[in-house]
C-alpha positions in Angstrom: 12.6 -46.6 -0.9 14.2 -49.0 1.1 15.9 -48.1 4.4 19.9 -49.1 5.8 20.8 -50.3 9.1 24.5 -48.7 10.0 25.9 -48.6 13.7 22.5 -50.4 15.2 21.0 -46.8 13.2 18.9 -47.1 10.0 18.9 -44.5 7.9 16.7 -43.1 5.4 17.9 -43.6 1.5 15.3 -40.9 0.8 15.1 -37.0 1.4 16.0 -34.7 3.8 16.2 -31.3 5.2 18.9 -29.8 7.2 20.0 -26.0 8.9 23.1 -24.5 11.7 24.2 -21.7 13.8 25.7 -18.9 15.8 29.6 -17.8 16.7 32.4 -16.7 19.5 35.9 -16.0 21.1 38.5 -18.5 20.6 39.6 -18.8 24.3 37.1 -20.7 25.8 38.7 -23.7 26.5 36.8 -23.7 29.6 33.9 -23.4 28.8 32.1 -26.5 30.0 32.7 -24.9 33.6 30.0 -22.0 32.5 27.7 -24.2 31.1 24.9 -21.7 33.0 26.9 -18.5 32.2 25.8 -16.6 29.2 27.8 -17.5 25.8 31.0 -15.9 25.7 31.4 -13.1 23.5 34.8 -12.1 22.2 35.9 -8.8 24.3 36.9 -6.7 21.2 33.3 -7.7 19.3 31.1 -4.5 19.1 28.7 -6.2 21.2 30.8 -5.6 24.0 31.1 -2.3 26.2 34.3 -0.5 25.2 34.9 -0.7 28.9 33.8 -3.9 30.9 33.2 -2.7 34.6 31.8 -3.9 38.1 28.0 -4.8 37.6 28.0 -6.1 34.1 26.3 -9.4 33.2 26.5 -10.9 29.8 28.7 -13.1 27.5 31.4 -10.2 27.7 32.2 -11.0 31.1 32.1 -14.8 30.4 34.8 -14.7 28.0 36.7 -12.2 30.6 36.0 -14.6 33.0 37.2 -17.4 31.1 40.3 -15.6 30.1 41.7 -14.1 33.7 41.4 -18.3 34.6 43.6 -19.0 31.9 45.9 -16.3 33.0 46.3 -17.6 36.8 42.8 -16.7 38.3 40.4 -19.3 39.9 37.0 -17.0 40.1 33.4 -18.8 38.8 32.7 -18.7 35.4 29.2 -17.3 35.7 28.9 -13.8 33.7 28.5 -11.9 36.3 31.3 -8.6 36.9 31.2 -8.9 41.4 34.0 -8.1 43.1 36.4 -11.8 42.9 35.7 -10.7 38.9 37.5 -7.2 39.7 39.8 -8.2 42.4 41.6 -11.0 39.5 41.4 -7.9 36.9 43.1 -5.9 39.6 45.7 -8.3 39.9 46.0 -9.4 36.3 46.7 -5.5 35.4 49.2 -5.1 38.3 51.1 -8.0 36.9 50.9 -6.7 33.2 51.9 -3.2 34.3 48.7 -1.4 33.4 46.6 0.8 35.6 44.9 -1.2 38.2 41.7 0.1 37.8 39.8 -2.9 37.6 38.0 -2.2 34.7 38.8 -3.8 31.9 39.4 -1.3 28.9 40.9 -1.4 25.7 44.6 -1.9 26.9 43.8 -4.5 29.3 42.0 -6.0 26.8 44.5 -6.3 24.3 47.3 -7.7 27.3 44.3 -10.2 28.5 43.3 -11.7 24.8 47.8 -12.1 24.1 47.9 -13.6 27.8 44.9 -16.1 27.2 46.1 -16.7 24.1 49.8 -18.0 25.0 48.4 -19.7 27.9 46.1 -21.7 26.1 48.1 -22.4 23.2 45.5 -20.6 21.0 45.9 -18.3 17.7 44.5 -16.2 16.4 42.9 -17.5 13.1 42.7 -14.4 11.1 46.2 -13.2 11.4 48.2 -16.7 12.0 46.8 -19.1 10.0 45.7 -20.0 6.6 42.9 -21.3 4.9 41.8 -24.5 6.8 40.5 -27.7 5.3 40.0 -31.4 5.3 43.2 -32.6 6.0 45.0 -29.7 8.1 46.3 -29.8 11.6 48.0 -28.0 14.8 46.8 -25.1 17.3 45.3 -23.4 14.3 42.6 -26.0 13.9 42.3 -26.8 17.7 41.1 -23.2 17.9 38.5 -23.5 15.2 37.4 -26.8 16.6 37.6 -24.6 20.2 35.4 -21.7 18.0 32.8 -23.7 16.0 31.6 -25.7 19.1 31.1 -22.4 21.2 28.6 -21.5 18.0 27.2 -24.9 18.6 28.0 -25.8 14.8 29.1 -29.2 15.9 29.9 -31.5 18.6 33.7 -31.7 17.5 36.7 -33.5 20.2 39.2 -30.5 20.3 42.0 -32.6 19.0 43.7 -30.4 16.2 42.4 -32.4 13.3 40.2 -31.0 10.6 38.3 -34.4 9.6 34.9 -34.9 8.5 33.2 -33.9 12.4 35.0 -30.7 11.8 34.2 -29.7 7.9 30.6 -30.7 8.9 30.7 -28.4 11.3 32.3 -25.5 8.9 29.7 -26.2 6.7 27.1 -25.4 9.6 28.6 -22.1 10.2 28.6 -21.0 6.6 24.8 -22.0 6.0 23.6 -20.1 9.2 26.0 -17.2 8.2 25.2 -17.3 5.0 28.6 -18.2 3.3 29.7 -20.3 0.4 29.1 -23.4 1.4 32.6 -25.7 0.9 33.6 -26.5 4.2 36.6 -24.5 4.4 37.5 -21.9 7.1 39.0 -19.1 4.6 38.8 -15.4 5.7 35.0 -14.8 5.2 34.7 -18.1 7.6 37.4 -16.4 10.6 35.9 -13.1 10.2 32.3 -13.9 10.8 34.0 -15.9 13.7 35.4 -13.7 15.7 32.4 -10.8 14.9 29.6 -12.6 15.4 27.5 -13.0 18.5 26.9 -16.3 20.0 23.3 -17.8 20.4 22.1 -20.4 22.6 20.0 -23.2 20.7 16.6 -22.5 20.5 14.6 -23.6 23.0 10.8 -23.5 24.9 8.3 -23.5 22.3 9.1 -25.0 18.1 9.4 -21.9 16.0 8.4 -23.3 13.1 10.1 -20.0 11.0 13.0 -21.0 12.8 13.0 -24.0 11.3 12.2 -23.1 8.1 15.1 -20.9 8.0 17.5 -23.6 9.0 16.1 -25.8 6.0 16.5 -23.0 3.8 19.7 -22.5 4.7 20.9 -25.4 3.0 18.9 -25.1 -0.7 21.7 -26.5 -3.0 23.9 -29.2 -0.5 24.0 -32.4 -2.5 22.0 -35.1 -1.7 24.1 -37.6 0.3 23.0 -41.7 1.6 23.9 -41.3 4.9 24.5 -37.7 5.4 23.5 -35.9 8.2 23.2 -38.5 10.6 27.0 -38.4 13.3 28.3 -41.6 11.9 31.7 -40.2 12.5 30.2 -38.3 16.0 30.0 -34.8 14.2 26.3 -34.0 15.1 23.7 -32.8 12.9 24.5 -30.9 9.8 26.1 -32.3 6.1 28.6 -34.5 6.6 30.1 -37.3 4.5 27.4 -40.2 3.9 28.5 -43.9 3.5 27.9 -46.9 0.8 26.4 -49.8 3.5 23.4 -50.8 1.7 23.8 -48.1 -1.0 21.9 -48.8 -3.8 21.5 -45.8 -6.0 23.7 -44.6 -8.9 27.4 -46.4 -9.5 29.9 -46.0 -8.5 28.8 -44.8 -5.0 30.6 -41.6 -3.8 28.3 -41.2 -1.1 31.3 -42.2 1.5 33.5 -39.3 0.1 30.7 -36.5 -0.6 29.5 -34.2 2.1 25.6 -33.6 1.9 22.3 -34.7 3.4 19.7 -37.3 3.4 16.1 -36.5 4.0 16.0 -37.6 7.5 19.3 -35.9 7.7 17.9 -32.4 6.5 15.2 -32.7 8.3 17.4 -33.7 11.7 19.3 -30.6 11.3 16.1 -28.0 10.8 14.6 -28.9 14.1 18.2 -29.1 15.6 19.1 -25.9 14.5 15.6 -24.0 14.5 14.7 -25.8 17.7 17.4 -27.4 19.4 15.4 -31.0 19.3 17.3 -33.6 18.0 15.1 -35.8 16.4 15.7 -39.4 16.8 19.6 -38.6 18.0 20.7 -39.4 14.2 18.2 -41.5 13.4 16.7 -42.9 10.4 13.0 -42.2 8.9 11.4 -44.6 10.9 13.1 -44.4 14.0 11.9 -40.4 13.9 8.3 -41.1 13.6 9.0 -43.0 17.1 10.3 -39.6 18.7 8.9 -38.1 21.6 8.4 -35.2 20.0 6.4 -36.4 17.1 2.3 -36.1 17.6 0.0 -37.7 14.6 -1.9 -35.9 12.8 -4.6 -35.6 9.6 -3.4 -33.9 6.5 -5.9 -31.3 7.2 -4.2 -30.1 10.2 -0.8 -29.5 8.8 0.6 -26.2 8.9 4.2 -24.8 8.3 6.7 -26.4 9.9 5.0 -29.7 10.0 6.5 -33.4 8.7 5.3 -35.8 6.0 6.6 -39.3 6.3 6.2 -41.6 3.3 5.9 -45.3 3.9 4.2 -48.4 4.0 2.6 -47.3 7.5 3.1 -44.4 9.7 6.2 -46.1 11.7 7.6 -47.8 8.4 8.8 -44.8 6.7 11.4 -44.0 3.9 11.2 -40.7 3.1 10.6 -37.3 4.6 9.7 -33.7 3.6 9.4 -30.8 5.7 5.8 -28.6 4.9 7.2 -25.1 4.1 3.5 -23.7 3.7 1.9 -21.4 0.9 4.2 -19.7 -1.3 3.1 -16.1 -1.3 4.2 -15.8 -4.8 2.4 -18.7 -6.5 0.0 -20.1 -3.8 1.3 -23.1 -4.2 1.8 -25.6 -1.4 5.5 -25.8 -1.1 8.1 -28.7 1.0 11.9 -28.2 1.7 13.5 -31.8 0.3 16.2 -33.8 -0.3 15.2 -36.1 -2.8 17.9 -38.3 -4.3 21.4 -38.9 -5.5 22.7 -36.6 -8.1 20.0 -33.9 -6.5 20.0 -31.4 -4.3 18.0 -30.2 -0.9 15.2 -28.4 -3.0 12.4 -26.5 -2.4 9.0 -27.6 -4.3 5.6 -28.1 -4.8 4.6 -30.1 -1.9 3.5 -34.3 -2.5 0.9 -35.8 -0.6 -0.6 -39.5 0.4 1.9 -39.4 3.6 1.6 -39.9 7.5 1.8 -36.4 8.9 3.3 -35.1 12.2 3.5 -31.6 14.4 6.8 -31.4 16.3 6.7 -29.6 19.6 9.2 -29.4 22.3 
């Protein structure tokens, strides 16, 4: 198959495998100043200590952290309860007529969440808002734009409009939560928002189960030219494809579908199973040139490993992702996204390609 050039970025026409992520609070608005702090976890999520007190050190005091700053407080965002932490609760729940205490219980919850909120200019998305889709605006979709990035299901500009960057990244949060897949934010979508634990991206070592997962996660996303590869800047994951260089079924709809390529799948796996971001969005080709690519024989393959198809083993067109033996059949099995009018599949796996191990 041939390849398309879009943006200085050629893309693969062929197959591709794809996967997402984890969830948080909505008031993290300032979050990039605790980019070494532990993810914030929402302070009324089970995860948290009914009481939050002096010598904690998690993502609960984070998102405390995070939220006595909106409220007037100017303490470092770094997860750890020490004394500036309980001298600003102190002074948060003398202001807010509560018992100054400094520990931060369910009452002082409760006033520190409304405080955050009005500050910030956040909602709450179960409770004052609707379903949210392509098309919708205001505070109600700044905070899922606010939400989805703190789950690192996409790389979206907090601008309070729910465009393509920001349906991608619904989309992300439904596969890895294991949702209905249709990019909009309905009640199953806020709920598992604001009870969910936040994850970091994998990192270290490639998991290749990790992986694996993240491709499975999107069995049944329609194949898309284009998809998956941040044309519009919304990161990894199915997005809406384009018709430069199209040359599959008429009329093209690939420019108003949401889906994946096979590059585009297979972007998302490792970027989701293993934080690696293969070739930044790039195509077939330009992934077999990543750093994180090492030849190898067919004989050495092993779950979690690539198959490029091609006319040499940097002039590729297609990818699969080696899903192993299927304990079921013994068949040899590959996570792909084949074509137009198909979808990401999982299948006997084809040979004859130029193989590759990804490691970190």
């Amino acid at each position: 198959m041939s390849t398309l050039l879009t943006g200085r970025r050629r893309l693969s026409l062929g197959l591709a495998l794809a996967a997402v992520l984890t969830g948080v609070g909505a008031y993290t608005a300032s979050a990039a100043s605790a980019a070494a702090a532990p993810a914030p976890i929402p302070l009324t999520s089970s995860a948290c200590p009914a009481d939050l007190q002096q010598g904690e050190a998690d993502g609960c005091v984070t998102q405390l952290q995070l939220e006595l700053n909106l409220t007037g407080a100017r303490i470092t965002v770094d997860g750890q309860f020490g004394p500036a932490t309980g001298t600003a609760v102190r002074t948060f729940q003398a202001a807010h007529a509560l018992g100054v205490d400094g520990i931060v219980g369910p009452a002082t919850k409760s006033a520190l969440d409304a405080a955050a909120a009005a500050a910030s200019g956040t909602v709450d998305l179960r409770t004052q808002c609707g379903d949210l889709q392509t098309g919708a605006g205001g505070a109600c979709v700044s905070t899922l734009q606010t939400m989805l990035n703190t789950f690192h299901a996409g790389r979206l500009t907090v601008d309070g409009q729910f465009g393509p960057g920001t349906d991608t990244a619904v989309r992300n949060f439904q596969a890895v939560h294991a949702l209905t897949i249709d990019g909009i934010a309905g009640t199953a979508v806020k709920n598992a928002l604001y009870t969910s634990t936040p994850a970091p991206l994998p990192s270290g070592a490639v998991d290749p189960a990790k992986v694996l997962n993240a491709a499975k996660s999107y069995l049944g996303v329609k194949y898309v030219w284009g998809g998956g590869h941040s044309l519009r800047g919304e990161g990894p994951g199915p997005s809406l494809g384009t018709c430069d260089l199209y040359n599959g079924p008429q009329p093209c709809k690939a420019n108003i579908t949401t889906g994946l390529d096979c590059s585009g799948l297979v972007r998302a796996a490792f970027w989701f199973g293993a934080g690696i971001d293969l070739a930044n969005g790039g195509g077939t080709t330009e992934q077999t040139q990543d750093k994180h690519l090492t030849p190898i024989t067919e004989s050495q393959r092993r779950p979690g490993d690539v198959e490029y198809f091609g006319a040499d083993a940097h002039n590729t067109v297609h990818v699969v992702l080696y899903a192993g033996t299927d304990p079921t059949t013994g068949a040899d099995m590959m996570y792909e996204a084949r074509e137009t009018n198909s979808n990401v599949h999982y299948v006997t796996l084809r040979t004859g390609g130029y193989w590759y191990h990804v490691t970190a």
